[in-house]
C-alpha positions as CSV (number, residue, x, y, z in Angstrom):
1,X,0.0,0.0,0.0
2,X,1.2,3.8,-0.5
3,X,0.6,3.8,3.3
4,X,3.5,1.4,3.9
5,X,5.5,2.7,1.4
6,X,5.3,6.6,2.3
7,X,6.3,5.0,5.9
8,X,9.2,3.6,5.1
9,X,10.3,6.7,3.0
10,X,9.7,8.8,5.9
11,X,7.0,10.5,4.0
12,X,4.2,12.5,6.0
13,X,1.0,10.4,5.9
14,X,-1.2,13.4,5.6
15,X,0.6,14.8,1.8
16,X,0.1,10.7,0.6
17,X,-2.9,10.7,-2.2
18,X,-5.2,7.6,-3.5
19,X,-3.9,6.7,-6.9
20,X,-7.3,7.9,-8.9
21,X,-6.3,11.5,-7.2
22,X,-3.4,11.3,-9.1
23,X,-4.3,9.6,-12.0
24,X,-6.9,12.9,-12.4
25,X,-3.9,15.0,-12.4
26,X,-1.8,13.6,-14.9
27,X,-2.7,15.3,-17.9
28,X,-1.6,18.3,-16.3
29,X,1.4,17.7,-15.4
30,X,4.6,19.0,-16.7
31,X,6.7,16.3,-15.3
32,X,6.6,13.2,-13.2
33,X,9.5,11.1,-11.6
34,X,9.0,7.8,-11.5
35,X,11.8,6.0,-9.0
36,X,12.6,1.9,-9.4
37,X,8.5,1.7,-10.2
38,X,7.9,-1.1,-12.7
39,X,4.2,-2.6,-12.9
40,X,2.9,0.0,-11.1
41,X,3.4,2.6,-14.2
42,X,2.9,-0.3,-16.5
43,X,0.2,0.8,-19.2
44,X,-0.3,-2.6,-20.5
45,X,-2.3,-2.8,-17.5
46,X,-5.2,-0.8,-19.4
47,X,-3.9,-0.9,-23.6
48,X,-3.4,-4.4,-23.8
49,X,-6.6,-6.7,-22.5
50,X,-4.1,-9.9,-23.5
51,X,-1.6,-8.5,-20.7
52,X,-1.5,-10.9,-17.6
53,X,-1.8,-7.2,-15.3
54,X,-5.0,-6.2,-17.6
55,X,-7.9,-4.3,-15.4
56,X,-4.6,-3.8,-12.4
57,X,-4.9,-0.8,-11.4
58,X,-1.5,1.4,-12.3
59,X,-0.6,5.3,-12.0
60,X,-0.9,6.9,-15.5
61,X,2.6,8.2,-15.4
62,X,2.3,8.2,-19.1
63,X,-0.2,10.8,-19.6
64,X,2.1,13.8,-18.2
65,X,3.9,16.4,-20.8
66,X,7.2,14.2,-19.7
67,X,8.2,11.0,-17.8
68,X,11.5,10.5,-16.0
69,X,12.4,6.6,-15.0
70,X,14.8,6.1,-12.5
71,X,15.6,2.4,-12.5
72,X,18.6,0.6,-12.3
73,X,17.8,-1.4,-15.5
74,X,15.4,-1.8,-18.2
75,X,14.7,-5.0,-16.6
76,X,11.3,-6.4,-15.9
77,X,9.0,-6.0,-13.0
78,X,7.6,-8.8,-10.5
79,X,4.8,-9.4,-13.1
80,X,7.3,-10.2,-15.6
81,X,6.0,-7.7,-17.9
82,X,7.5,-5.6,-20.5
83,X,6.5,-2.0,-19.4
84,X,5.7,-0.1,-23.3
85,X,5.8,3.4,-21.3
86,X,9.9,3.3,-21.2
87,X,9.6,3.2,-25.2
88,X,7.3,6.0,-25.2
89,X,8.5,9.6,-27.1
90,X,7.2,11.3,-23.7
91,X,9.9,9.3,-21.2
92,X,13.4,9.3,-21.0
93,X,14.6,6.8,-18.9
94,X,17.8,7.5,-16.3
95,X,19.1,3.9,-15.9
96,X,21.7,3.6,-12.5
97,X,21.6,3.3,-8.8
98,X,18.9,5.9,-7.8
99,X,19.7,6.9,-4.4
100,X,23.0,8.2,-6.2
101,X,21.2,9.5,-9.5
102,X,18.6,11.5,-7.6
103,X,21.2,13.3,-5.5
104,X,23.2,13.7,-8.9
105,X,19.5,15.6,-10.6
106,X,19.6,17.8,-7.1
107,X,22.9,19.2,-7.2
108,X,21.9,19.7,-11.3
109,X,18.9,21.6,-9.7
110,X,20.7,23.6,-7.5
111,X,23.4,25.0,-9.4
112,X,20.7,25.2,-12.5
113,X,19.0,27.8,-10.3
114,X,21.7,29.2,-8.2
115,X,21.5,27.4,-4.8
């Protein structure tokens, strides 16, 4: 569950949102960062009925302006599934260890806009 998850990332319960809040947001959205998420993200889940994860219920990461993967391969998920959003014009994927890659994007950041 997000729940458990947030938990164990030491993010605040409260900010945490049901994944049809988000889903309702994603054509809206400039970016999204997708961290070591595989089947979760997968849109075979809803474009392919032949897909073992057809009707699971996944974030539609796709649907934003641009997706960013952070995974350390392009390897498949526990469902064994090939994931078509990595292949898609709108994501660009940022293959490595991503504990290291995400403080590698913040220092980007911060001397990007000076801080």
């Amino acid at each position: 569950s997000s729940g458990i998850n947030a938990e164990y990332g030491g993010v605040p319960y409260d900010i945490v949102q049901e994944m049809d809040e988000l889903n309702d947001d994603f054509p809206d959205t400039d970016v999204v960062l997708v961290i070591g998420a595989n089947d979760t993200v997968n849109s075979a889940a809803e474009d392919d009925p032949n897909s073992i994860i057809a009707g699971m219920p996944v974030l539609r990461v796709w649907k934003a302006e641009q997706t960013i993967v952070m995974k350390r391969s392009l390897g498949v998920g526990y469902a064994a599934v090939d994931n078509p959003v990595f292949f898609k014009p709108n994501t660009s994927m940022y293959l490595g260890d991503a504990k290291k890659q995400c403080e590698s994007l913040l220092e980007g950041l911060k001397r990007h806009y000076g801080e």
